[in-house]
N, C-alpha and C positions, 0 to 999 in steps of 0.2 A: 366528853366521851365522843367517840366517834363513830359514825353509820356503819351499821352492820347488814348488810348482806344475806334474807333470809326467804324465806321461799315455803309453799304449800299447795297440796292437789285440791283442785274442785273440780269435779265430773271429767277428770283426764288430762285437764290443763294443769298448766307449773304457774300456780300465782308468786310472781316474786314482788316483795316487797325490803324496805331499809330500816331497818330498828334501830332505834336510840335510847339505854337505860341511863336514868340520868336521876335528880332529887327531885320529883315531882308526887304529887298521888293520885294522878291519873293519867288512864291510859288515852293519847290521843292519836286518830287517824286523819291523815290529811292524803288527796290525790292533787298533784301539781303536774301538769303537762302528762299526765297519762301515769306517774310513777305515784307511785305509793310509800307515803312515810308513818310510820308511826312510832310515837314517844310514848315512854312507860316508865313507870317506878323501878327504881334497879332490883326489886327480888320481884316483879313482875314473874308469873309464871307463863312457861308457852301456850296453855293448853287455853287461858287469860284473853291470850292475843290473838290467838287465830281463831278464840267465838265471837273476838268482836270484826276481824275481817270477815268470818264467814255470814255474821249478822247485816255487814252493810253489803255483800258480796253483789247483790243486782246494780244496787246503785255507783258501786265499786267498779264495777266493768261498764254501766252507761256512760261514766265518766272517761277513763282509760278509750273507750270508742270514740268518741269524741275527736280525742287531738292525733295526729298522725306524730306519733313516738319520733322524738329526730334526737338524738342522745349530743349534744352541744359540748359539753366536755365530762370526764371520768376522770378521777385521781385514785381510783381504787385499782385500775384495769394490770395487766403487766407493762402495760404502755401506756402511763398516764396523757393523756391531749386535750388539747381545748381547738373548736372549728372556730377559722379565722376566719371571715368571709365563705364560709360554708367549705373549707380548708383543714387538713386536720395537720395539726401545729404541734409540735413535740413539748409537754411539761416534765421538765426535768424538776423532779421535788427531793430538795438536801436537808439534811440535819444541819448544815451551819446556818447561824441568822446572819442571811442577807437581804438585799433589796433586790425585790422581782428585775429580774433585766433578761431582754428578748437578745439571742444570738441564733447564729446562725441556722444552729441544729435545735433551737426551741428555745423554749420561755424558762430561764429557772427562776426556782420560788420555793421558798424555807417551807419547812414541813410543820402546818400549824397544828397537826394531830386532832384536830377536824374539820369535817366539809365544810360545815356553814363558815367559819372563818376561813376556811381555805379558800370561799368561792368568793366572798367577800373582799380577801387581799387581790384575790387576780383580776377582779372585776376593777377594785381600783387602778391596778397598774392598768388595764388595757384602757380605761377612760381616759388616763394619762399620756398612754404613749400612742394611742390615736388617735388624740383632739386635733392634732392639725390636720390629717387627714378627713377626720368629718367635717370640718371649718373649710376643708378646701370645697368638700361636695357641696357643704350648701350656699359658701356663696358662689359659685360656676350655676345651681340653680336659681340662686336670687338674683341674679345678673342676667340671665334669659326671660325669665316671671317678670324681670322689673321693677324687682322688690327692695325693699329693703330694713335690713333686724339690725339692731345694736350689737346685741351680745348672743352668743351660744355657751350651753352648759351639759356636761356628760353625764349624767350620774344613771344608778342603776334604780330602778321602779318597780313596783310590782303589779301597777294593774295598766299600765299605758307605753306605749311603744315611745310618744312623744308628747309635747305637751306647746303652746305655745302663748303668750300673754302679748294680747296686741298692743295693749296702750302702753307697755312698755319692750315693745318691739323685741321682745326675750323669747327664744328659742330650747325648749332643753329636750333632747333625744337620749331614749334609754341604752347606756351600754351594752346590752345585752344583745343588741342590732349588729355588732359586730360578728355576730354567727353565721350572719347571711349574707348572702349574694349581695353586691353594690346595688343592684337594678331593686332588690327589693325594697331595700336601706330608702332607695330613691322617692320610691310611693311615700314614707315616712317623713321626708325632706318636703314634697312636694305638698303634703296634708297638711304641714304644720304651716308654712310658708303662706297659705292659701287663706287658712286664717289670720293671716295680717290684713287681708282684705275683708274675707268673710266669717265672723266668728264664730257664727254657728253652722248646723251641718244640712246647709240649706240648699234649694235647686241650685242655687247660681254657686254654694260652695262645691257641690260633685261637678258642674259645669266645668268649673274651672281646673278642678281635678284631672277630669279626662282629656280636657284640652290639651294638655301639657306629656298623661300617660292615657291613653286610650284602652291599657290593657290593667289597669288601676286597681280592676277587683280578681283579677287572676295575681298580681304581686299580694292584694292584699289578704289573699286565702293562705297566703303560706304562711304569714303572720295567726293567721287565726288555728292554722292547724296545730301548731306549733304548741303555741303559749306562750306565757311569760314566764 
């Protein structure tokens, strides 16, 4: 099934939230990056689902305050997009089964009839079709640092931007990095990098962080605004 589109007043405001009725027997809420999802049993009633948003409703909006909402891609919108580099990039979604391929005028990509495998396919293509482009970035940084990694790996994550394993000099940054600015990508390149030296998040690892980005923790608040 796929995400549905659904919305409620509290004290004037439009809480909008994404429903998904599916074979479950209970109702769940999750807030990710400021949005609101919640799963239900398919004869779920409304009256159901909006006592349990309106039961978590304080901690619901502490949440949602938190991240500064940055909307990274839509496939429901009348112009479906995904931000390439903080970019907004045309998703052309077909009924034939093809393979994601970027042109000119956008990205096309077969209609998987829902989000989470929709964002899941496009996540792969873009790890795919951007790898040499983030290989390029981080070694132009490992070559300034004076570093040096074996291997780099794309994949998507859900609680870390990057990750890096010194003693075998392995690299992996989350695809989801794609959504932003290079300069910011960079602070990500430059944190994991640093841990080839220092492993943990010690004076002499933020030392060497700034050394290289002096404005380290203004890249690194957009990340945090953000979310994963």
């Amino acid at each position: 099934m796929t995400w549905i589109k659904k919305h409620l007043q509290h004290k004037g405001d439009l809480i909008e939230y994404n429903l998904k009725l599916g074979d479950q027997k209970n109702i769940i809420l999750k807030v990710k990056a400021g949005v609101i999802y919640i799963s239900a049993p398919l004869h779920a009633p409304d009256w159901e689902i909006n006592n349990l948003i309106y039961k978590n409703i304080t901690k619901i909006i502490s949440v949602k305050n938190t991240f500064e909402v940055i909307r990274k891609f839509s496939f429901t919108d009348s112009d479906p997009f995904v931000k390439i580099f903080d970019k907004k990039v045309n998703l052309i979604i077909v009924a034939e089964n093809i393979h994601a391929v970027a042109k000119k005028d956008g990205i096309y990509m077969k209609n998987y009839g829902d989000q989470e495998i929709q964002a899941q396919k496009m996540y792969n293509f873009l790890a795919k079709y951007y790898y040499n482009w983030f290989l390029k970035r981080l070694n132009s940084w490992a070559l300034r640092m004076e570093l040096k990694f074996k291997n780099l790996s794309i994949q998507s994550m859900k609680t870390r931007w990057g990750v890096c394993y010194p003693e075998r000099e392995k690299i992996i940054l989350n695809t989801k990095l794609i959504h932003f600015e290079p300069e910011v990508i960079d602070y990500v390149i430059v944190h994991e990098l640093s841990h080839l030296e220092h492993k943990n998040h010690s004076k002499d690892f933020w030392k060497n962080v700034e050394k290289y980005l002096p404005d380290y923790k203004e890249r690194s608040l957009v990340l945090k605004k953000s979310g994963i």
